[in-house]
C-alpha positions in Angstrom: 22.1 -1.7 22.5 21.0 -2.6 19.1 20.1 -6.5 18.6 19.6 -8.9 15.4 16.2 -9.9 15.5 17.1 -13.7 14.8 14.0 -15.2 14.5 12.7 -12.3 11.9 16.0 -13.0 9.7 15.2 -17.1 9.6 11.5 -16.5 8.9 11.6 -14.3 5.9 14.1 -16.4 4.6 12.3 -19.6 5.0 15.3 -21.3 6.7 14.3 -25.2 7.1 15.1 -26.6 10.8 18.2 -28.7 8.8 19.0 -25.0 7.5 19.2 -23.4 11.0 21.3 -27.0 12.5 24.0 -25.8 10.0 24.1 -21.9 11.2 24.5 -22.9 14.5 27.4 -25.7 14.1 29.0 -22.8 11.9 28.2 -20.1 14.5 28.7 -22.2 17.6 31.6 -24.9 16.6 32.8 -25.6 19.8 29.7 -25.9 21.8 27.9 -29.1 22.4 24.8 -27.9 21.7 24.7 -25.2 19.2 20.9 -25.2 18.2 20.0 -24.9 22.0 22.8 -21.3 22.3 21.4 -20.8 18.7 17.9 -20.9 20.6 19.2 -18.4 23.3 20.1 -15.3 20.6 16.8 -16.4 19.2 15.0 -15.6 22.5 17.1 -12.8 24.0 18.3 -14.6 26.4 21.9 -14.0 24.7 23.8 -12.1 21.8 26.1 -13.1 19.3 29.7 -11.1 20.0 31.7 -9.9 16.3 32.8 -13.1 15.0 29.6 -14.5 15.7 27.9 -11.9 13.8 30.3 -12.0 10.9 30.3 -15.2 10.7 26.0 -15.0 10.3 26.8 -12.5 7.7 28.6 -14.7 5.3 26.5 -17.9 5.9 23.2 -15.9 5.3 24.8 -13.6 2.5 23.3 -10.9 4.5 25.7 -7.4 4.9 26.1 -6.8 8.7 24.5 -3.3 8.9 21.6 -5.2 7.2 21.2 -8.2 10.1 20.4 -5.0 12.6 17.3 -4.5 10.4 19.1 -0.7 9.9 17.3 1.6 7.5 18.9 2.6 4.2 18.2 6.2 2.5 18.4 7.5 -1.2 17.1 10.7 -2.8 15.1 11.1 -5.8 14.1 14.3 -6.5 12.0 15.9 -3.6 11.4 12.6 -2.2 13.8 10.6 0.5 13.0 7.0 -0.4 14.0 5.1 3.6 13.9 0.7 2.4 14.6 -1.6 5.0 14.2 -5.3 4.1 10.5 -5.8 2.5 9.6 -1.8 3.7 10.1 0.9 1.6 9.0 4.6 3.2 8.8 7.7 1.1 8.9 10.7 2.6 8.1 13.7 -0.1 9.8 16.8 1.2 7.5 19.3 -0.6 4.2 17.8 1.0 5.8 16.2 3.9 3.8 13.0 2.8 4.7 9.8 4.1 3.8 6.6 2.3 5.3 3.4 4.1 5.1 0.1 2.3 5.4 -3.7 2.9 6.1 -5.6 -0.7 5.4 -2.5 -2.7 1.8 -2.9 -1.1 0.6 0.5 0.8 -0.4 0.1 4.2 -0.1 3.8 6.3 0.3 7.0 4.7 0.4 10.4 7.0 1.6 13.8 6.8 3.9 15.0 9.0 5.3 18.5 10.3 9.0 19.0 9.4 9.7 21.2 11.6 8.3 19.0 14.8 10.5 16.0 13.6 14.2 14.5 13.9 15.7 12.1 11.7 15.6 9.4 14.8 12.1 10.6 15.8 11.3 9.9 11.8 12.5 6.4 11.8 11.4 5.4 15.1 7.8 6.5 13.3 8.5 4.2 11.1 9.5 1.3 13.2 6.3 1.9 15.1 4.1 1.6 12.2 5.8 -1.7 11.2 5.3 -3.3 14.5 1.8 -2.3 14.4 1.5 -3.8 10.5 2.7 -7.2 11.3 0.5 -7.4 14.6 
């Protein structure tokens, strides 16, 4: 099952604590303690069912498909140009070079073998090498 990484979402945008009260009153209206179940989808110990998570959606002004961290793909030329949130990876299909960025700065580069790689095995590469940048 795929999860929103919560805490990820309220740290790049610099949500205040007063910021993150109102989410969880918006999210949580009828329970007594929304910042403590607010807490919970924070830690894991929970998830947020549909409403929940377009309800986030419009507060946040965040596109649903986005909140799952999900990668986005365009062409340009020979090169398949993958951007999720502040990482952009380009993938040149001619040198099978890959260049993965964090704010337009470079931080892994590689070549891979086309023919020894999926689409899923490509962007689980790339997830890998992002949890290894921000560690």
């Amino acid at each position: 099952m795929q999860t929103i990484d919560l805490e990820k979402i309220i740290r790049e945008l610099g949500l205040t604590k007063e910021g993150k009260f109102i989410i969880a009153q918006q999210i949580f209206p009828e329970n007594k303690y929304p910042v403590l179940a607010l807490n919970r989808i924070i830690s894991g110990e929970a998830v947020l069912d549909a409403n929940q998570i377009s309800k986030l959606s419009m507060l946040l002004g965040i596109p649903i498909d986005q909140l799952f961290g999900s990668w986005k793909t365009i062409k340009h030329k020979q090169t398949y140009i993958f951007t999720n949130g502040n990482y952009r990876a380009e993938l040149d299909t001619i040198t099978w070079q890959l260049l993965i960025f964090d704010n337009n700065s470079l931080f892994h580069e590689e070549v891979i073998f086309p023919p020894s790689i999926t689409v899923k095995d490509l962007l689980s590469l790339l997830n890998k090498q992002i949890k290894n940048h921000e560690n």
